[in-house]
C-alpha angles and dihedrals in degrees: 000000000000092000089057093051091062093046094050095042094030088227114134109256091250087054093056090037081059091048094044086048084053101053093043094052098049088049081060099039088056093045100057095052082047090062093041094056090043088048094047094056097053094050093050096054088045083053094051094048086051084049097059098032100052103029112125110200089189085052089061104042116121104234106242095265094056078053100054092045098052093054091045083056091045096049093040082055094055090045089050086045091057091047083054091058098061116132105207135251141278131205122216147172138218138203131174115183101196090201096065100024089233119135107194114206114209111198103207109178143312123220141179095040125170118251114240104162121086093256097061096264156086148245100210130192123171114223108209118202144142125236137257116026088028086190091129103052113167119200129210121224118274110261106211111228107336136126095200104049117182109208105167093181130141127211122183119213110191114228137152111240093235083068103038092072090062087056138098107208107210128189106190109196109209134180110239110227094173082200097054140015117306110252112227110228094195149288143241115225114215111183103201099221091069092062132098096226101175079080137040119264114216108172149116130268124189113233114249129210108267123247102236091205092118124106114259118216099188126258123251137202127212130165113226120206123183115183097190094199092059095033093226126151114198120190114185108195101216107173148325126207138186099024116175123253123268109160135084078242102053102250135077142226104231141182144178128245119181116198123191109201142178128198092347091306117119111234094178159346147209141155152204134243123283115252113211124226097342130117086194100057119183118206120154094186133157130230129182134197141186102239113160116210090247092050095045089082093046095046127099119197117206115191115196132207103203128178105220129230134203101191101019138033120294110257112218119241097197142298152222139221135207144187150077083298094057134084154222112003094353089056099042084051093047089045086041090063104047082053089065114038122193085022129113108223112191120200131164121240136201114222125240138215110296096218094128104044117070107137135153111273 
């Protein structure tokens, strides 16, 4: 038989005798799997019949004191897991000259920072402002990877002192991301009326997590280029997110205006296309302006964020402003674009109260 085979199939016999072997061996092979799963199955559901049937609940109760111990760990772990949480501390000091009505607030340095960036750091900057009305914020320089910043800068705020007593003085210590919003690390809550004025106050203050009560406005992003040969002024409106809500429906209709001004007067204007029912709107659209190189350190830019409105007036989300005049991040956008010419330089901005800008549409 097996001779006819090799003839048939022209494979030598011990060829056809090896096939035959391998056949053979993976049959058994499969068989065999067949039968362990078989034979798994049955033992796991005898074990779970043994289960329900011999289990003795008495036999598996803690005695009180195992109890007791076990609580007192897990509440000594969920103490150790809020110390953990600790975010660091900042030193200050405060001035207050009664002849002037000026209190001069000094930020030392701040130590012991958690660290949000990838690398296990920070790039912190200290804003400096008094509640409640927060219309004069001023802002520290941005320290570059580093846990333990030193500052050392002083901002004046002048109040009577008839009116200091009523304010809460608040340094918010955030970590500056120049592609997404600044995190804010933490702040430390004076309330003036529990300060000796008559000396200066030099101490520590632990940060303390931030109440996020406040109304967000939504934060934008936008790229800035100056050639400073041609005077032109190019602003490319990339994104917004965020954005609050300013429709029945939950969403808005925003778009975007971009004002260049000098000296308070408006030079011109221009603005994006709406976005309909979004509150993430994506726009990736070019502007340009006439700024002569003499003009670009005397000019303001005010972007708008405006909620459009078919029937009634467009409401305003929130704006920035840039320029030489401006502070903090607008103003280190704005500086970081004169420093590259030719270059577009992209940051994302949060938007601040529109007070201020309510113009026609």
């Amino acid at each position: 038989m097996l001779e006819q085979a090799s003839e048939v199939s022209h494979v030598p016999t011990w060829g056809v005798v090896g096939i035959l072997l391998l056949i053979v061996v993976v049959t058994i092979g499969i068989a065999v799997l067949c039968l362990r799963r078989w034979w798994n199955k049955r033992r796991r559901k005898g074990d779970k019949k043994g289960f329900k049937g011999a289990v003795d609940l008495k036999g598996i109760q803690p005695d009180g004191e195992e109890l007791v111990d076990n609580m007192e760990e897990n509440e000594t772990g969920g103490e150790e897991a809020k110390e953990e949480q600790k975010l660091g501390r900042l030193q200050f000091k405060l001035d207050y000259d009664f002849n002037s009505n000026n209190l001069a607030v000094t930020v030392i340095q701040a130590e012991e920072l958690p660290g949000l960036d990838l690398s296990g750091t920070s790039d912190p900057y200290v804003k400096v402002y008094l509640l409640p009305d927060k219309k004069k914020k001023f802002e520290t320089k941005v320290h570059r990877k580093t846990l333990n910043p030193v500052f050392n800068e002083t901002f004046n705020f002048k109040v009577p002192y008839a009116e200091i007593t009523t304010k809460t003085l608040v340094f918010a210590i955030f970590d500056f991301d120049r592609f997404s919003k600044h995190d804010q690390i933490g702040e430390v809550k004076i309330p003036m009326n529990t300060i000796d004025l008559a000396q200066t106050i030099e101490e520590w203050r632990d940060l303390t997590s931030v109440d996020n009560d406040k109304e967000v406005l939504g934060d934008i992003c936008f790229s800035l280029r100056y050639v400073p040969t041609a005077g032109k002024l190019t602003v490319v409106i990339l994104e917004a997110k965020n954005l609050k809500k300013m429709d029945v429906g939950g969403l808005s209709d925003p778009y975007v205006k971009i004002v260049l001004m000098m000296n308070g007067k408006r030079l011109k204007k221009k603005k994006t296309s709406i976005k309909k029912c979004t509150l993430n709107p994506y726009y990736n659209e070019s502007f340009a302006f006439e700024v002569p190189f003499e003009q670009i350190q005397k000019v303001q830019l005010m972007v708008t964020v405006v909620d459009y409105d078919r029937i009634g007036t467009s409401d305003p989300i929130g704006k920035v402003m840039l320029g030489c005049n401006a502070t903090g991040t607008e103003l280190r956008h704005w500086m970081d674009m004169l420093a590259s010419p030719r270059r577009p330089i992209a940051q994302w901005h949060c938007l601040k109260d529109p007070e201020e800008c309510k113009e026609e549409k």
